[in-house]
N, C-alpha and C positions, 0 to 999 in steps of 0.2 A: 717584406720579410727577407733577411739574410741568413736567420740561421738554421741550422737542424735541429728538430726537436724530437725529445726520448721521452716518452711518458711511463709512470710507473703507477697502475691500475690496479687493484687487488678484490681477490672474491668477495674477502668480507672487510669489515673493519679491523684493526689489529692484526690484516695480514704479512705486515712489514714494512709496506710502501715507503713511511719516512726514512726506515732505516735506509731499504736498499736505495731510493733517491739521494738521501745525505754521500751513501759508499760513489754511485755514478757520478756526483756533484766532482770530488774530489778526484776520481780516475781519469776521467775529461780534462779535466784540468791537469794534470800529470802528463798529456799528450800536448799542452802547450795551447791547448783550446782556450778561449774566452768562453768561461760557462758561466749560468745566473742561475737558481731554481726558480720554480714558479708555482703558487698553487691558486686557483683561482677564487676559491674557498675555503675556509679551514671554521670549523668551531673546536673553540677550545678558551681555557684561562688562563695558559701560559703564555705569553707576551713578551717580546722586546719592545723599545725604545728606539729607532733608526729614524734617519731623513727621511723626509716627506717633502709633496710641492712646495717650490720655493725655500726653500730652506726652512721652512716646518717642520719639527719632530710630529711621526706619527705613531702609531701601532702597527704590528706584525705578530705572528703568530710563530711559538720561539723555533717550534720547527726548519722555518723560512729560515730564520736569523742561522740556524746552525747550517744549514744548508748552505747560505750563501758563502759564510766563514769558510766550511769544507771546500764550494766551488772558488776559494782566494777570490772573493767580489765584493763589495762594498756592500749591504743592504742596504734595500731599501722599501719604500712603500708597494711598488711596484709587482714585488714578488710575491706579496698575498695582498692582493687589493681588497677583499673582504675576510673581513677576520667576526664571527660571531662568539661573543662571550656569555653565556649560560649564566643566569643570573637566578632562575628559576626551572621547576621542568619544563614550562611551558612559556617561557620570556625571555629572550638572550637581548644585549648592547650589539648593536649593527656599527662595525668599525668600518668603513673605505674609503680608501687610499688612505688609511692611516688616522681618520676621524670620526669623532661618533656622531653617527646620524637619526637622534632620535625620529626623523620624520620618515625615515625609512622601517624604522622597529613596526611603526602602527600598523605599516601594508602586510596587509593578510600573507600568509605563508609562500601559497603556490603563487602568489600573485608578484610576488616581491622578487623572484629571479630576473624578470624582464625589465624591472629596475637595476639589479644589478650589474647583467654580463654585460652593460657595455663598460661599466668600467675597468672588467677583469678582464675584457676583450679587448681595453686600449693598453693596459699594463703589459698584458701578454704579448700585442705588436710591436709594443716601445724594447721591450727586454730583448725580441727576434731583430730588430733593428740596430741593436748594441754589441750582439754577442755573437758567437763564432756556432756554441748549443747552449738550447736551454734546457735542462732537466724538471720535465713535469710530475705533482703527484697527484693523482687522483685520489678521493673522497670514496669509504666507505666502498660500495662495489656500483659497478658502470651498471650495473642488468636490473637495477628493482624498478622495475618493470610502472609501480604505483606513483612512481617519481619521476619517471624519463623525458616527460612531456615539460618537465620545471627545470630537469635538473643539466645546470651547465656546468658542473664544477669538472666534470669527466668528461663524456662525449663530443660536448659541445666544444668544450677546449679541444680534445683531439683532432675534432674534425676541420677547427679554424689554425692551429699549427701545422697539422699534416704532419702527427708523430707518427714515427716509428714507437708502437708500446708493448710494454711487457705486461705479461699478468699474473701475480705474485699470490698464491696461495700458500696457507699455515698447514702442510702436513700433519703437523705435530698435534690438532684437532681432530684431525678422521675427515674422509670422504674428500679429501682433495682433488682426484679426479673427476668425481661429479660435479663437485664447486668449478672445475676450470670449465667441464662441459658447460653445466649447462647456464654458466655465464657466458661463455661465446654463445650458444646456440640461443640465447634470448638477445642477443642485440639486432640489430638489423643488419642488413647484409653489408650497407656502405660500412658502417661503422665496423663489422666483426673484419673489413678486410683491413684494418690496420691492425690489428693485433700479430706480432712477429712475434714471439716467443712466451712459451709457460715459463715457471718457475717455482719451483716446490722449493717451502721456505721452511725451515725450522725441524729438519730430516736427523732422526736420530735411528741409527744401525748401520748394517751394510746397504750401500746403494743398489747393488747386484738382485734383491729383494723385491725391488721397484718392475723389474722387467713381467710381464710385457705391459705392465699399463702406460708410459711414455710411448710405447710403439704404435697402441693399439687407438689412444689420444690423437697419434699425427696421424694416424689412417682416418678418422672419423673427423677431423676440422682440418685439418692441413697446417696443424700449427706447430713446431717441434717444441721439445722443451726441452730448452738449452740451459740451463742450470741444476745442479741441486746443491743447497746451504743446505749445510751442518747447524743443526742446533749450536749457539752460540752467545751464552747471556751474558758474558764479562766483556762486551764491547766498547762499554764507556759510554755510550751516545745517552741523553735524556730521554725520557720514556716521552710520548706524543700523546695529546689530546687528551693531557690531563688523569691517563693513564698509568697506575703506579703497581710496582711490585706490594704483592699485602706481604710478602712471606719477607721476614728479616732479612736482612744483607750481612755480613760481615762474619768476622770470626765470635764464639766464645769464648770468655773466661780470659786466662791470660794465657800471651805463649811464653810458656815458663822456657825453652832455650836461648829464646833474646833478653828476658826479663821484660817483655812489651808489654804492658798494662793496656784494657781493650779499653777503649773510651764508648762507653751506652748511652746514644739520643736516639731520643723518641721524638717524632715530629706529631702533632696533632693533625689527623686527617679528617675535618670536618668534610662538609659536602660541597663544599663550594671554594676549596683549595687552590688555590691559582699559583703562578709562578715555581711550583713543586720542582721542576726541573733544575732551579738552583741548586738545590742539594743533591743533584750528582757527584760532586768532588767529593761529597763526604761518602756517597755509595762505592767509591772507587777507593777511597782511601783505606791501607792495607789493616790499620789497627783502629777503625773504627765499628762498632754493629749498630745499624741503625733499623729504627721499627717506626712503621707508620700504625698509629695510633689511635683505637676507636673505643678502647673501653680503659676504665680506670685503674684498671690492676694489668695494662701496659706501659704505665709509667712508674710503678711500684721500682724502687732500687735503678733508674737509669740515672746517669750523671747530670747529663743537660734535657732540657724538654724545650722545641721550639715551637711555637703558635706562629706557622708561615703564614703567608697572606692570602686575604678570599676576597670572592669578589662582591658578598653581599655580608658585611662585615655582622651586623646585627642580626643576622639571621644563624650565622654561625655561633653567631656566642650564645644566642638559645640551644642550640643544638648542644651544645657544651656544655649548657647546665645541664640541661634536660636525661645528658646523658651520664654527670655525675663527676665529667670532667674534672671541673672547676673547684672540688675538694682535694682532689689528689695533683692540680697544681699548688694551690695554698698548702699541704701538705709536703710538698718538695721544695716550696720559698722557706718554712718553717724551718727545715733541716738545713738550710743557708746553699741551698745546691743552684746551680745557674737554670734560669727561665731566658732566652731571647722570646724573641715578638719582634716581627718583620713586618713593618705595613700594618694591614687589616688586625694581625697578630698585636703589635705595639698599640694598636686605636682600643681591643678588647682589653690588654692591661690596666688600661687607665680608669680612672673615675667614669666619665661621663662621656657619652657619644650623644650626639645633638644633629639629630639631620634637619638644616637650616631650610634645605631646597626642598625635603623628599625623594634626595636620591635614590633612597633606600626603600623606602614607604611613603610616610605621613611624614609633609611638612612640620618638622617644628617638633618632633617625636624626640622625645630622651630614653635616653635609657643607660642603665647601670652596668659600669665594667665591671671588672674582676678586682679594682682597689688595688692591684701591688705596685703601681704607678701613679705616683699623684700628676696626672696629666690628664686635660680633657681636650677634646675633640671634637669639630664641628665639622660635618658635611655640607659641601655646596655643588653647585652647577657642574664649575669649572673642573677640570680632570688637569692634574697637572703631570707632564711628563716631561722627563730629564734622562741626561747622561749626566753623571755626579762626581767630581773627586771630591772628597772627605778625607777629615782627621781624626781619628780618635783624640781625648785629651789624655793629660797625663795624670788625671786627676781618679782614672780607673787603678792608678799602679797598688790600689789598697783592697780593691774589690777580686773577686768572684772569675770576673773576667780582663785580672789583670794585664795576660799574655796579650792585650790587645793596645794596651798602653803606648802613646804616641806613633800609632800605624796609621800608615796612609794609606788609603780606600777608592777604589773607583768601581760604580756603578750604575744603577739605572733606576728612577723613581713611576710609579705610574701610581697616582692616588685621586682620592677627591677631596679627604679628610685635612683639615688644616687641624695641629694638636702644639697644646703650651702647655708647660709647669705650671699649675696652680699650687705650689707649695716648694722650697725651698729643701725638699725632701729628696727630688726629681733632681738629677745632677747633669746638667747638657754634657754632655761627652762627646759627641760626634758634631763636626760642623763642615757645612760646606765652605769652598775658600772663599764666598761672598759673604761666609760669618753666619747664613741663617742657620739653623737649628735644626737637626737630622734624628737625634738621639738623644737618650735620657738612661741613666742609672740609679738606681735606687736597692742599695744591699747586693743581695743579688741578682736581681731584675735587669735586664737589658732590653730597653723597645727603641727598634735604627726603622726608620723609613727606607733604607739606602738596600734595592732587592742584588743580590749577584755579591755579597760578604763571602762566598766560602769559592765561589769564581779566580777574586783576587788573590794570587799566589800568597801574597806580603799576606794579609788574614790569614789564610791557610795555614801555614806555616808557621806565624806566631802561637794560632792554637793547638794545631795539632806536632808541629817539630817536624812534619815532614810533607809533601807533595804529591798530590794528584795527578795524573796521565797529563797534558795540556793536550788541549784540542785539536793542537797540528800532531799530534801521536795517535790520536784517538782517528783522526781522519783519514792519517795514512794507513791506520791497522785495517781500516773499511776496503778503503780500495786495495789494500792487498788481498784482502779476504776476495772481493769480488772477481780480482785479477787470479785468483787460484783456483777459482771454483766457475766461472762465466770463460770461456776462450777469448780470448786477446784478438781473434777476428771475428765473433760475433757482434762483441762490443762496438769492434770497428765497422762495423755491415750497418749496423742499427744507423750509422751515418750517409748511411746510400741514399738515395733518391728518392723522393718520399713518394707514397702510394697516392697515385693520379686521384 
């Protein structure tokens, strides 16, 4: 190991860690450091596409990917060697190093750790062997105590890095102070002596308020806490773990002193929603309101409605009926208004889903889409992943979603579903430059395999006329934030000599 490692730990789940790791990724790096992030675990169904062994595309967990972008590094498999995707409440796809290891899924729960850390244990010493810091995130909280004996995505990484870690509590919850205690006061002594700083995350008032419990905290563990964030929801960064705002985003109505007309999408939020983190650009963007979507009279009057991608596609489109969905899309195609469909989204459009292999369930199971794309779809084994440039054709310049007519597209595929035009109804619109077939139009209907559409500026722009933060904005605003509120020699101390 050469480098220094900063872990970023939190009481509970949702305490921040992605965020404030993506902010350290980039400030590290700001110092002229070689940073990587790393996490050794992640479940979730948001995903990149990046290098894997040998020049194999694998999986990561999109967290990582934004992480590594913020730390200016390449991803790659390395930085989340296990990635678990939630398939069921009680079933997730086991990804490491970037692949799926159905033979891994069958081992029983608690049993399955000591199959995994060594490969998160070799990723994490390749990453310390390349880089100057690595910035670690911890899983959920280090202390649940029913788990500690399994679980190495926290401790176990701490203890084989020799971080220096932070431990990031949601003020903005209640009992932050007990959450910091009596998460230190449950680890064991080796382990509590790495913990170098609190950090109360999501602090809304005067700080001044706070006194004496940061005093009375460092009298009773020895730990100070060197932070406090300000509540701060317009960061730009994508929400982690599959976690989304329910409460609207954007403005209403229109703002009648620019003459801006508000563009209303509603994305369908079934239960098994993956890649949702694409649609940050549209969350950031200034004349857009967007609503994530659970019942039918939220899609009543919105302009677009998108069906993003899931990761158990047939399951979702029951959930869609079941919930009444599936009429007040047909009622929105009626009225001639735009439907995309991403992925799993574009498979449920179509005619027919056919899982060939059993991906999904039952070998050889059909079942009926939603009909507003004559396109059908068959599941097999193979998972296919790409980085993609695409074209729109020009044959959109009549439709719905004209504004996207002969634009060039680069993105990232992850599927299992192979889908064709069975009718001449289905209009291929998007192609990749090897000429296969990405996308289909039909009236208003749009279904693109191609996930990271509203990422690419050129989309962007074509739909909406104007632009989103980009990520090298979105990263510096982190590490400024951090650099305003953390001391510029804390930061630098966390770089000291790691605890024997």
């Amino acid at each position: 190991m050469t480098a220094h490692a900063i872990m970023v730990l939190g009481t509970t789940s949702g305490a921040g860690k992605s965020w404030l790791t993506t902010a350290l990724c980039r400030w590290y790096a700001r110092q002229g450091l070689r940073v990587a992030p790393f996490k050794a675990q992640n479940m979730s169904n948001n995903a990149r596409v990046v290098p894997g062994p040998d020049g194999r595309l694998g999986e990561i967990g999109s967290a990582q990917y934004f992480q590594a972008l913020a730390a200016r590094a390449q991803p790659d498999v390395r930085m989340n060697p296990v990635l678990l995707k939630p398939e069921q409440d009680t079933a997730s796809q086991v990804v490491v190093m970037g692949d799926v290891r159905d033979d891994l899924r069958r081992v029983p729960w608690r049993d399955r750790s000591e199959h995994l850390w060594p490969y998160a244990r070799a990723g994490l010493m390749s990453l310390m062997a390349d880089h100057d810091v690595v910035v670690i995130e911890g899983a959920g909280s280090p202390a649940e105590i029913n788990l500690h004996s399994s679980d190495y995505v926290n401790m176990r990484t701490a203890m084989a890095a020799r971080a220096a870690c932070l431990l990031v509590t949601d003020i903005d919850r209640g009992g932050a102070f007990a959450h910091l205690y009596g998460t230190h006061q449950l680890l064991p002594p080796e382990e509590r002596a790495l913990i170098r700083g609190f950090v109360l995350n999501r602090f809304r008032g005067d700080p001044a308020l706070l006194a004496p419990g940061p005093e009375q905290l460092h009298a009773l563990t020895g730990v100070p806490t060197v932070a406090v964030l300000p509540m701060w929801r317009g960061h730009g960064l994508p929400e982690e773990d599959g976690v989304f705002d329910d409460a609207p985003t954007g403005p209403v109505g229109a703002d009648m002193s620019s003459g801006a007309v508000i563009l209303r999408v509603a994305v369908v939020a079934y239960p098994r929603i993956s890649n949702l983190d694409e649609f940050q650009p549209l969350r950031s963007a200034p004349n857009v309101r967007l609503t994530w979507a659970r019942h039918p009279s939220e899609l009543d009057d919105v302009d677009w409605i998108i069906l993003p991608g899931s990761k158990h596609t047939t399951s979702d489109l029951n959930w869609l009926r079941a919930n009444h969905l599936d009429s007040a899309i047909h009622r929105h195609v009626q009225l001639g208004r735009p439907v995309l469909g991403i992925c799993g989204g574009l498979q449920m459009l179509g005619r027919t889903l056919t899982d060939v292999d059993g991906v999904e369930g039952i070998a050889g199971n059909e079942v009926a889409g939603l009909g507003l794309l004559d396109v059908q779809t068959c599941f097999d084994a193979h998972k296919l992943l790409a980085v993609t440039s695409a074209h729109f054709g020009s044959e959109m310049a009549s439709s719905a979603w004209r504004a996207l007519a002969n634009t060039p597209v680069q993105g990232y595929e992850i599927h299992h579903g192979r889908t064709e035009a069975c009718s001449a109804n289905a209009h291929p619109i998007l192609k990749h430059a090897d000429g296969h077939q990405l996308g289909w139009l039909q009236g208003s209907v749009l279904g693109v395999y191609l996930h990271g559409l509203f990422e690419d500026h050129r989309a962007l722009h074509a739909l909406l006329g104007q632009d989103a933060p980009s990520l090298n904005q979105v990263f510096d605003g982190l590490a400024d934030y951090v650099d305003a509120h953390f001391s510029p020699a804390t930061l630098s101390a966390l770089l000291g000599a790691p605890v024997a």
